[in-house]
N, C-alpha and C positions, 0 to 999 in steps of 0.2 A: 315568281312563276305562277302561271292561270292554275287555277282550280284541277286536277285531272278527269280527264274526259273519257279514257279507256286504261284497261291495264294489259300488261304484255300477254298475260295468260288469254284474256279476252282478244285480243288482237290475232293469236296464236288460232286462240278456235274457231275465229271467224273466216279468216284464211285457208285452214287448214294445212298451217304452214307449222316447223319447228325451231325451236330457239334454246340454247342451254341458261337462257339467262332466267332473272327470277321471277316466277308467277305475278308475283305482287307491284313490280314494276310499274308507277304512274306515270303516264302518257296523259299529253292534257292536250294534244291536238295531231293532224297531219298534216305535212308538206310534201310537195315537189320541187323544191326550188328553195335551194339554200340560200339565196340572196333575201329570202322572207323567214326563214325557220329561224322558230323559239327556241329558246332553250326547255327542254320536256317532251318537246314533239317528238313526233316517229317521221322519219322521214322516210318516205317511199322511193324505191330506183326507177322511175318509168323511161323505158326506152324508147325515146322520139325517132321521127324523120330526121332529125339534123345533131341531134346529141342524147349519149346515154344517160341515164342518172349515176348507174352505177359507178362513172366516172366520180361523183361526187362523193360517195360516201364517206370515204376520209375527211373532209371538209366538213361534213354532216355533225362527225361525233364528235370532231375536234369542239365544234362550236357549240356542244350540248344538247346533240339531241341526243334523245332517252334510248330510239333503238334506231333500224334501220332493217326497212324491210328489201329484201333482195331475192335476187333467183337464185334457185338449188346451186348454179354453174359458177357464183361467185366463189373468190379465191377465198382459202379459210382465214383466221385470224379476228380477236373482237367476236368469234362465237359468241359470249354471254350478251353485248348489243345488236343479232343480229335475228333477223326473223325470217327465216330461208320460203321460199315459196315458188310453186312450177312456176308463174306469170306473172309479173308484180303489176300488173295494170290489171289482170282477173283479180287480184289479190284488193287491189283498189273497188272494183265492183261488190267485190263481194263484203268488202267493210263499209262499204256505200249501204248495202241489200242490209247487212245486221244493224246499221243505226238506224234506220227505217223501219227494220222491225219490232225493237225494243220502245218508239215511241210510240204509247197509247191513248195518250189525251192532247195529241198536239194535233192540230188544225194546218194543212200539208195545201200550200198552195202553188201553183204552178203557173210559168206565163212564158207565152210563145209568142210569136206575128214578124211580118216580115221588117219591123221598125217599132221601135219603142221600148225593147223588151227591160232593157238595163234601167229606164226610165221608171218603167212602171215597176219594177220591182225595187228600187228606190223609196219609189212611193209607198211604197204596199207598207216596207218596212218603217217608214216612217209613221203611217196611219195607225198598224198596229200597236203601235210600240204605247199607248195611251193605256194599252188593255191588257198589256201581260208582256213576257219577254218572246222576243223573234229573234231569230236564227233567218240568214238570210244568203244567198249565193255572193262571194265578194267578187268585185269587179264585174268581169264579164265572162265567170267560168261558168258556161251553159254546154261545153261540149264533152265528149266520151271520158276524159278527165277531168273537168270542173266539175261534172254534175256528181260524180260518186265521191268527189274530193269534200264537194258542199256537204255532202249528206254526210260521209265521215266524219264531217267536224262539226257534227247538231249535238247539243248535248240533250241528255234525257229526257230533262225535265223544262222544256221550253214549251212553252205554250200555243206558239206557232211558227210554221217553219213556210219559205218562199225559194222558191227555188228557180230560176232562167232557163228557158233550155232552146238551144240552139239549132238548128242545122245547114249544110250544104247538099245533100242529098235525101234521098227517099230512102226512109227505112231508119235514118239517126232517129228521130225522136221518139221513136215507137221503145226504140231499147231503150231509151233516159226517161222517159215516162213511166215506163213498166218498173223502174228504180225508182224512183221518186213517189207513186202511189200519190197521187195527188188526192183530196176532196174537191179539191175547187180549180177547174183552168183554167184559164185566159186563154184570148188570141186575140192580140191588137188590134192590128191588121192583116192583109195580103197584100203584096205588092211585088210586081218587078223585080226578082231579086233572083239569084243564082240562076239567069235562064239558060244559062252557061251548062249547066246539068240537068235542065229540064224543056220539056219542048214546050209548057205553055203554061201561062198563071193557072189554070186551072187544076195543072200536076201539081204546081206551089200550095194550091189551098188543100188538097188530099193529105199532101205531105204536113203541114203544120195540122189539120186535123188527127194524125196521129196520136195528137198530145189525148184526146179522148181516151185511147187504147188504155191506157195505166190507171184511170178515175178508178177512185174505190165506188163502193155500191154506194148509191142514191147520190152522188156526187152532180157536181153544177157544173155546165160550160158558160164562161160569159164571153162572147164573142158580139164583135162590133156589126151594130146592125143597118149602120149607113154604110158597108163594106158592098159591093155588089156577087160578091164569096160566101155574105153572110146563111143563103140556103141550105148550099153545098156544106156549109162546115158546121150546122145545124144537122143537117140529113146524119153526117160522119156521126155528131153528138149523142144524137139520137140512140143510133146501131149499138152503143153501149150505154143506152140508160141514160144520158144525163138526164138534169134536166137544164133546159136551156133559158138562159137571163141573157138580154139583147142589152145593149148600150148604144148612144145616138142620140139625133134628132127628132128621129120619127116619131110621130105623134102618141103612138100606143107602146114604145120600145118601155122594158124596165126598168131600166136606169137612162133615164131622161133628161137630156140639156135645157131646162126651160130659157135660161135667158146668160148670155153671158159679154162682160165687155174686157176686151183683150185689151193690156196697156205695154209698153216695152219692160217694166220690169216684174211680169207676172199675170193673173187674169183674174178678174170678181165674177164667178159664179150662182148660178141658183138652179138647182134641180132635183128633181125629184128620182129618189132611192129607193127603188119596191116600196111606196107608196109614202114614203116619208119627206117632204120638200128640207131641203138645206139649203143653206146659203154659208160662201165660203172663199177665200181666198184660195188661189195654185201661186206659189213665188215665185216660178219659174214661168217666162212668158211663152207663149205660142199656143195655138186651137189646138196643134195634135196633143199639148198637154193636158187640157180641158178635158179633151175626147177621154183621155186615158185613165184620168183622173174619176169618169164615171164607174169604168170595170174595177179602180182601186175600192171604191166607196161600194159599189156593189158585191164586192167578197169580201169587203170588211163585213157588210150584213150579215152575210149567207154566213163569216165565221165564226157569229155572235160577239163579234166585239161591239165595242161605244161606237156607232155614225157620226152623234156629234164631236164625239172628240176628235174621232179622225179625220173628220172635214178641217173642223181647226189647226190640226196637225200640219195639213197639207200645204199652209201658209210657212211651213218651213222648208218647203220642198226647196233645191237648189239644181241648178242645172252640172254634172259633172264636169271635170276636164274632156274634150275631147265631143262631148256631147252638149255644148252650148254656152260652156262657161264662157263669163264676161270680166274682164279687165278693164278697168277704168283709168286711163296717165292722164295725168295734167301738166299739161307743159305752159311755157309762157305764151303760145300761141293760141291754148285753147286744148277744150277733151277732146282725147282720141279715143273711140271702142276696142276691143279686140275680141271677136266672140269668137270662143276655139270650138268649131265641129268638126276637126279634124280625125275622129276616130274610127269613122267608117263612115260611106254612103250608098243609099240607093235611089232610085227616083221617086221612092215616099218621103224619104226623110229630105231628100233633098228639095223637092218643093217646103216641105213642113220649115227648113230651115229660113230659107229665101222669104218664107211669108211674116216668119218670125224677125227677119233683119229690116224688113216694109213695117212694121213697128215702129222703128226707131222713130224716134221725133223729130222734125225739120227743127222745131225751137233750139234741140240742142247741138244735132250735127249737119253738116251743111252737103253732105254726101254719104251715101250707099254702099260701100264698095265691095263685093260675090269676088272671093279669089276662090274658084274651082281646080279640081283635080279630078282625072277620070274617074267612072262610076264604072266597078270592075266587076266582070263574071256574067254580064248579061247576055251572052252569047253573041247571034246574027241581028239581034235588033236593037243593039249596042250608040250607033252611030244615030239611029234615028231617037233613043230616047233622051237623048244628050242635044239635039236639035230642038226636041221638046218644050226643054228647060227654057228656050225664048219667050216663052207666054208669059211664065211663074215670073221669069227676071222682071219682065214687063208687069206684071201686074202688082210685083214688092215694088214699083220705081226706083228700083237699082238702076244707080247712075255709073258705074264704071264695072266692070269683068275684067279679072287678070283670069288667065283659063293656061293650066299646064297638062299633057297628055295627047294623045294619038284621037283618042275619043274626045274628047273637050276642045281638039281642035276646031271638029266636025259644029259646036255652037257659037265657037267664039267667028269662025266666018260667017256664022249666019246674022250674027247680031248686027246692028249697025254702028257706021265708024265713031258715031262720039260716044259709043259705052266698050268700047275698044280700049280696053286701059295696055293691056303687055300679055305675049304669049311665049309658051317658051315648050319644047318637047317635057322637060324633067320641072319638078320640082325646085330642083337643087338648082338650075337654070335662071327659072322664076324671080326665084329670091332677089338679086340685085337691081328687077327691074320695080319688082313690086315696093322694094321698099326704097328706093328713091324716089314716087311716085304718088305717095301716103303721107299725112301729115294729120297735124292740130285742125278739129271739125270732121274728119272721118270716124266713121261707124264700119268696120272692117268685118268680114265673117270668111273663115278659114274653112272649106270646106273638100273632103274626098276620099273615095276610098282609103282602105289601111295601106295598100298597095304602091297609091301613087304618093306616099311620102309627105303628106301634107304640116304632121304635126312641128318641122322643124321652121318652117317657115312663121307659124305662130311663137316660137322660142326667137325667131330674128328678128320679127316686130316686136316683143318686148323687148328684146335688148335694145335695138333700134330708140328705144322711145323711155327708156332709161331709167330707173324707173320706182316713181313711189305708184307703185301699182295695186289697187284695191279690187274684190272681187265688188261687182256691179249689186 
């Protein structure tokens, strides 16, 4: 069992919940979801849109966890593992709010933008980790529950903590910010993203500005300065003190791209770090990871850790499930790719993806192949940013498009008939045309929102292709 991370008594007071069981009670982490909970953990009952927790807690304790934290209205029984509270999701905040305040020498970074964010905070954890221990947001809980879940499971004495933070509307990040207390925050980028709940990229950049509001005193914004938002979310940076570090191209920016050559399995670097030139491998291929790779190295600085080390580091960077991993089959007929971006999209990453699969090498595969899914939540200018995508496809020399969705339909009529691979309304539709249509010499990339279903389709090309499968 881990180390203990809190005790009942301390869980007790941070809530301001009650519990008959015993003060001295070691808890060595939290959950929401039993299908992940340690034995020691406290499991929390948060009641969703589509399921309660408190359904679970019989499951919870069967399986060991230490307590279980619940509302006042739960039925009695298991008193001594039970930690009663008005609102177990305030109750979540508020053990979010107490691990954040009990750490005093930990270095508190934060990262937002409308693409990237799981990326970079990858990274972030990987660069640190040369120079002390980090505590880092898992997966991709950046929202009203990941971010107080993240913070509840920081242990004390960590040296630095990283934290994702998410949103779909105006006004989330300012309360997950104001939790988190950053020193140092990111913004990737701005982009086209939920315009579904906003009437214009420029509401977008206010809103990921937000992430300013929570910076402690003398705190840093590093925000991307080839962004054309980068003003706007400087002015926001401003209004509370930061101080602001640019990342880019531009000539005079502070974390500077001098020179970089992008290969398919990763990118060789050299730039220069608030005044310090490095040179360094990214393992993971593509420019947006370069770009991102400079705001890593630049609050590595700002947190006083090793630059060189963490540059080095970054040559172990890997791309996730869902976010660009690569799959390598050898058949008798020859390699096939499978790059899974199935986790989400918008139209930043989804160019950033396309540019990244115009990589590949003609020496190794003898085609292209962009299986799209629609790009969800961009409101009224939906249909036209998906028509878009014709340039980017064109300019990766993507040779065929399988395209599934109402919106994805609107590019794949645009495109012309010989990169016309197969259309289909669904996903699930998709599947039987795409994968009779794929072989030995394709480079395949799985791309779409979480919405349009994409990630099963990448589980039917592996199986499809059978498989002594390596990551790339």
């Amino acid at each position: 069992m881990a180390e203990p991370l809190w005790s009942l008594s301390e869980i007790v007071s941070a809530t301001r919940g009650s519990s008959l069981g015993a003060p001295d009670t070691p808890v060595t982490g939290f959950s929401i979801d039993t299908r992940s909970l340690g034995r020691g953990e406290a499991f929390v009952a948060i009641r969703g849109p589509n399921r309660d927790g408190h359904g679970f807690v019989a499951a919870a304790l069967d399986q060991g966890a230490a307590c279980a934290v619940v509302d006042t209205t739960f039925p009695p029984g298991n008193e001594e593992r039970l930690v009663r509270v008005g609102d177990t999701l305030e109750a979540l905040n508020a053990l979010g709010r107490a691990a954040r305040a009990r750490v005093t020498d930990t270095v508190v970074i934060a990262v937002t933008g409308s693409a990237g964010k799981t990326g970079t905070k990858e990274a972030l954890r990987l660069a640190l980790a040369p120079s002390g221990s980090v505590h880092a947001s898992a997966k991709s809980f950046n929202n009203h529950w990941g971010v107080p879940l993240s913070l509840a499971n920081m242990p004390q004495a960590v040296r630095f903590g990283v934290f994702e933070i998410g949103m779909n509307h105006a006004g989330e990040i300012d309360a997950l910010t104001r939790l988190v207390r950053p020193h140092i925050a990111i913004v990737t980028t701005v982009a086209p993203v939920h315009l579904g709940f906003f009437r214009s990229v420029e509401e977008i950049a206010d809103a990921k500005a937000e992430i300013f509001r929570g910076l402690e005193e003398g705190g840093a914004a590093i925000v991307n300065r080839d962004s054309p938002y980068f003003e706007r979310l400087a002015a926001h940076a401003r209004e509370h003190g930061a101080k602001i570090v640019g990342f880019g191209d531009t000539q005079d920016v502070e974390a500077r791209l001098i020179e970089v050559e992008l290969l398919p399995d990763g990118s060789d670097v050299t730039a220069d770090i608030l005044g310090d030139q490095v040179r360094y491998r990214v393992g993971a291929p593509g420019r947006h990871i370069v770009q991102n790779s400079l705001a890593v190295l630049a609050a590595v600085k700002l947190a006083g850790a090793d630059l060189a080390a963490a540059a080095g580091a970054l040559d172990g960077l890997q791309a996730g499930a869902g976010r660009g991993a690569r799959t390598l089959v050898e058949t008798e007929g020859g390699r096939i790719a499978i790059i899974d971006e199935a986790y989400n999209a918008n139209p930043a990453s989804m160019r950033a993806a396309l540019a990244t699969l115009g990589l590949t090498p003609r020496s190794a595969f003898k085609r292209r192949v962009a299986v799209l899914g629609d790009m969800l939540e961009l409101g009224p200018q939906g249909a036209k940013l998906h028509q878009d995508l014709a340039e980017f496809i064109d300019g990766a020399g993507v040779d065929v498009v399988f395209a599934c969705g109402e919106l994805m339909g609107s590019l794949f009529e645009a495109l012309p008939a010989s990169r016309r691979g197969g259309y289909a309304k669904t996903a699930e539709e998709l599947g039987p045309k795409l994968i009779g249509a794929v072989g030995p010499g394709d480079a395949i990339m799985v791309k779409g929102s979480l919405g349009s279903r994409m990630a099963p389709l990448v589980e039917a090309l592996k199986r499809r292709f059978g498989m002594e499968a390596a990551s790339a």
